[in-house]
C-alpha positions in Angstrom: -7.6 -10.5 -4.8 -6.4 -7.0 -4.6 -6.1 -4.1 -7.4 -3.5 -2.4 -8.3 -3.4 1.2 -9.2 -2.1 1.7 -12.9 1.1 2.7 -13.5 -0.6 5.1 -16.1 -2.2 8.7 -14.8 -1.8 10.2 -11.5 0.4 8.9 -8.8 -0.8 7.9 -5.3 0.5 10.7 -2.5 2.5 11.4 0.9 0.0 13.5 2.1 2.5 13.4 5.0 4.9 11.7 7.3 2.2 9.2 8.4 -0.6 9.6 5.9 -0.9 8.8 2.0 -4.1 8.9 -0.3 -5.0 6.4 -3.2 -5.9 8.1 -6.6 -9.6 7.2 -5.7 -9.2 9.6 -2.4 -8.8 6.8 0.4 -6.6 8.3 2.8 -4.4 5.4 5.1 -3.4 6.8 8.5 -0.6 5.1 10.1 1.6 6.0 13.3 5.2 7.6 12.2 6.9 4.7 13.9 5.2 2.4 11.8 6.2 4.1 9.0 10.1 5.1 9.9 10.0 0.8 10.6 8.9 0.2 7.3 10.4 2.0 5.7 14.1 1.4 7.2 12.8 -2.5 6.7 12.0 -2.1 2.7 15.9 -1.1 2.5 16.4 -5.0 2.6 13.0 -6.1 0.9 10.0 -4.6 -0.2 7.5 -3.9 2.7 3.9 -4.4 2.4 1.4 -2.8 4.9 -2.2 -2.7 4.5 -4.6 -0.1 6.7 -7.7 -1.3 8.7 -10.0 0.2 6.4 -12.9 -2.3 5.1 -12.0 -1.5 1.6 -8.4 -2.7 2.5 -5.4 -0.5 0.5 -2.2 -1.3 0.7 1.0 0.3 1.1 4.4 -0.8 -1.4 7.3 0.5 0.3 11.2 -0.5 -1.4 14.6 1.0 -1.0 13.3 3.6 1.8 10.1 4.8 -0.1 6.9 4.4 -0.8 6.4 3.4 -4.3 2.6 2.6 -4.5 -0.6 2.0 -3.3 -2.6 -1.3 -3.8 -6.3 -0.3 -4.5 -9.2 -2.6 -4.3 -11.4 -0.2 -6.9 -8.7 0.5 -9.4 -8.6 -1.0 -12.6 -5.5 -3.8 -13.6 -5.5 -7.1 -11.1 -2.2 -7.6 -8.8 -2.0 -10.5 -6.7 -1.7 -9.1 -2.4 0.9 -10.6 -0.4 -1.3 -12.0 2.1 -1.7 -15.7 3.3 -4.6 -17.4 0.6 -7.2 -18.6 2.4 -6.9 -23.1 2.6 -9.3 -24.9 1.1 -9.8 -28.5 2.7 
């Protein structure tokens, strides 16, 4: 399970090409070409990428931006993309 951050408040930031902080001050560093990839991808679909961070964030890219951060501290519930673990 992974939180969302709300719609309501501040907004998470580019902090630059690479780099963006969560409204709870976890900053995500990625290399540019990962970025200029996803980004160029979430044209088609909406890109998800998540940082190696133990208190996983991750990144919501759609239409050639970043749009939000997923947060695992803020408040309201959003399902992750990610493959649910199988029980059985």
């Amino acid at each position: 399970m992974v939180l969302a951050i709300s719609s309501e408040g501040s907004v998470p930031k580019e902090i630059d090409v690479s780099s963006y902080e969560c409204d709870c001050c976890h900053q995500s560093h990625f290399f540019e070409n990962t970025i200029k990839e996803a980004k160029a991808m979430s044209h088609k679909r909406a890109v998800w990428l998540g940082d190696s961070e133990a208190d996983e964030h991750t990144i919501v890219f759609e239409h050639g931006k970043m749009v939000d951060i997923l947060c695992p501290k803020a408040d309201s519930l959003l399902r992750s993309p990610s493959k649910k673990p199988r029980r059985g």
